[in-house]
C-alpha positions, -999 to +999 in steps of 0.1 A: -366-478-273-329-474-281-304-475-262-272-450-257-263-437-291-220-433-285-207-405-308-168-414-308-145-383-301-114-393-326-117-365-355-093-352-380-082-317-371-098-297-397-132-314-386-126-313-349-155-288-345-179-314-359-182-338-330-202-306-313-214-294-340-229-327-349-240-335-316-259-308-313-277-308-342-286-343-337-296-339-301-323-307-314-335-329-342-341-365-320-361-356-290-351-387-264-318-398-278-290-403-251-263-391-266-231-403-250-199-379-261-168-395-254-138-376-243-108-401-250-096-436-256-103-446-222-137-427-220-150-448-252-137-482-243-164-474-209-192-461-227-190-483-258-194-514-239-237-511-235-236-490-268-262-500-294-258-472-319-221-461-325-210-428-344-178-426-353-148-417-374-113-437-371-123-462-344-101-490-345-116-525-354-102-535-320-122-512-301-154-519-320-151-555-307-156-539-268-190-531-282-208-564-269-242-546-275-234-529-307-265-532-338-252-505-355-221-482-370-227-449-387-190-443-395-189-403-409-166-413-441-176-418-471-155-453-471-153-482-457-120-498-464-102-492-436-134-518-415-127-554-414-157-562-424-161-597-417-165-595-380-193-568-385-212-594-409-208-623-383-228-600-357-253-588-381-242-553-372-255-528-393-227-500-409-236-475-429-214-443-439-221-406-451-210-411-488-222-381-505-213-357-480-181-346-492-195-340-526-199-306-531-166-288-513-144-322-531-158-310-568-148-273-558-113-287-545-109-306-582-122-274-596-095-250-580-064-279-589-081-278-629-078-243-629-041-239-613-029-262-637-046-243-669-048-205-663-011-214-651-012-202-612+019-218-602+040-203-629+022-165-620+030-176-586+067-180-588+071-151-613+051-127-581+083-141-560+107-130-578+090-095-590+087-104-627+056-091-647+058-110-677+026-121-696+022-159-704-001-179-722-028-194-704-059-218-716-094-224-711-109-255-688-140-251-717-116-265-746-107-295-726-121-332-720-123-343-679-123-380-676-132-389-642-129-424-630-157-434-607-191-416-610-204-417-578-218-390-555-180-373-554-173-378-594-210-369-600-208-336-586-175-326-605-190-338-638-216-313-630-194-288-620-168-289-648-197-291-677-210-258-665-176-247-676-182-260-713-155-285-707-166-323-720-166-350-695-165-387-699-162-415-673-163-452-659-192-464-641-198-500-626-237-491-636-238-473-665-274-477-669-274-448-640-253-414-650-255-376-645-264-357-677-236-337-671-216-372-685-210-368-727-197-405-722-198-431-699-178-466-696-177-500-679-144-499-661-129-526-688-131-499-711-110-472-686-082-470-715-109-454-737-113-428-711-073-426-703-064-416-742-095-389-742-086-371-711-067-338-707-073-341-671-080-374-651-099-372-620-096-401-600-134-401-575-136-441-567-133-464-537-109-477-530-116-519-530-094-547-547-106-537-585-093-503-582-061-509-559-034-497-578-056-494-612-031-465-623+002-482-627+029-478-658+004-488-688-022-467-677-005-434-674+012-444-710-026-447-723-022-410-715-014-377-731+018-361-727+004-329-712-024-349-693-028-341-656-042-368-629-060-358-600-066-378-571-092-373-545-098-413-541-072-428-519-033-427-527-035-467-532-055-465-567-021-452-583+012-467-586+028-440-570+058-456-583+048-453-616+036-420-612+072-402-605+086-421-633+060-411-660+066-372-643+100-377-645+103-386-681+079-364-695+051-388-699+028-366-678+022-335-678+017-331-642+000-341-611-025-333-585-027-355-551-050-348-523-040-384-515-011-403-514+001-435-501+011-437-474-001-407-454+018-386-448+035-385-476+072-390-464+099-356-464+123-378-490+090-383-517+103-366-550+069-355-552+074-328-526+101-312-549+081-316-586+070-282-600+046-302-621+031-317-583+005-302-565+000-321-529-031-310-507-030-331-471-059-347-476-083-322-472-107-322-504-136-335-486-130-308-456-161-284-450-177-261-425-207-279-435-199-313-431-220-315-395-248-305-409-248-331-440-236-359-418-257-351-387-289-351-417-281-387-424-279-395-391-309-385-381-326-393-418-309-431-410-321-434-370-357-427-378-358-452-402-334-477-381-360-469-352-385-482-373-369-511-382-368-504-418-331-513-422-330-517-458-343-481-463-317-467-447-290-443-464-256-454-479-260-490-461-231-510-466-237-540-438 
């Protein structure tokens, strides 16, 4: 028997519909699960104290160590940079995230940034402001090399979805024994300048750990072509945000596409806000209508199997 199952009430706006919508899918799908919603910070310090199962999404490592009970931590981000992990290891506390489930609406957000950038939306864009119809030349995504930089779930997915345009795609990949065969190319991640000087467009998909912590700085984006554009749905710490404006600045880079930056919110004095080579989306890449029902899956996929006791079979376990 388990015991109370805590689903944590802290969302980020756009997904504030998914602590219902999860709850109740979950609740349909797990006949006997106490689900315990919590309402506030004071309502979850209460209920998480006899919790064995916690869901959650930007609990605090503070609060986590209320949960005297705790076995497990289904966190519903794909990430897990933000846990000190140590304390988590010292318990035995399973974690285990929903990696995978921002896949699909992140490869369409890269898609739409690709496509402003080459059929020339932003220029169209300020021309409809001022009333100016004046043709322009505009390219095609087919004629141009992606190089994406972490082919997980998130990278996977745009490979896939940039390859059905014609366009070639190459990559890094701690494993490259394991690769989509929408990949042309695929590299250890000591071989990333290969993929820098290839790409008309760099897509940034990986974690964010001590490896990749600022892995774009001043060399990299000189390994880069002129006209290249970087896109970042990872996290704003894998690039030298430093770096970046400069290289912008100069002329090194032929523009930029953040749905992260660092920190976040990107300060009102960033020069980034004022580039017309910059797009900036507020972290919202991942953001989907259906991201209840792909998290609540795991959930449920992960709590039959954790009810079992067959831990190591469980999805996208991290602890």
């Amino acid at each position: 028997m388990v015991g109370d199952v805590v689903l944590y009430h802290e969302f980020p706006p756009e997904t504030s519909a998914t602590v219902s919508a999860f709850g109740d899918r979950v609740e349909t799908a797990l006949d006997g699960v106490r689900l315990v919603r919590t309402s506030d910070y004071a309502d979850a310090v209460e209920s998480i104290r006899d919790a064995e199962v916690i869901v959650e999404h930007g609990m605090s490592n503070d609060l986590l160590a209320e949960a005297s009970s705790l076995e497990w931590v289904q966190s519903l981000s794909a990430g897990v940079n933000r846990y000190d992990l140590t304390p988590l290891e010292r318990r035995d506390v399973l974690l285990t995230t929903v990696s995978g489930a921002h896949a699909q609406p992140a490869a369409e957000h890269v898609l739409g940034l690709l496509l402003f950038f080459e059929r020339g939306v932003d220029r169209a864009r300020r021309q409809q402001r001022d009333s100016v119809w004046r043709r322009f030349p505009a390219s095609e995504l087919a004629s141009k090399t992606v190089g994406i930089v972490g082919v997980g779930q998130i990278g996977g997915r745009v490979a896939e979805v940039v390859s059905a345009l014609g366009s070639e795609v190459v990559g890094t990949k701690r494993d490259t024994g394991t690769c989509p065969d929408a990949i042309d190319a695929v590299y250890p991640p000591d071989r990333l300048h290969t993929v820098l000087g290839q790409s008309d467009y760099l897509v940034l998909a990986c974690p964010l750990t001590d490896e990749t912590e600022q892995l774009i700085g001043e060399t990299e984006l000189s390994s880069m072509h002129n006209d290249a554009v970087l896109v970042n749905v990872a996290r704003g710490e894998v690039v030298d945000q430093e770096a970046l404006v400069s290289a912008l600045k100069e002329g090194y880079l032929g523009g930029a596409a953040l749905d992260v930056t660092a920190p976040e919110p990107l300060p009102g004095e960033s020069p980034l806000w004022d580039m017309d080579d910059v797009v900036i989306t507020p972290h919202m890449a991942g953001g989907s209508p259906e991201f209840a029902r792909r998290c609540a899956d795991v959930f449920v996929s992960n709590f039959q199997r954790y009810r079992e006791g067959e831990y190591d079979a469980m999805r996208n376990r991290v602890l």
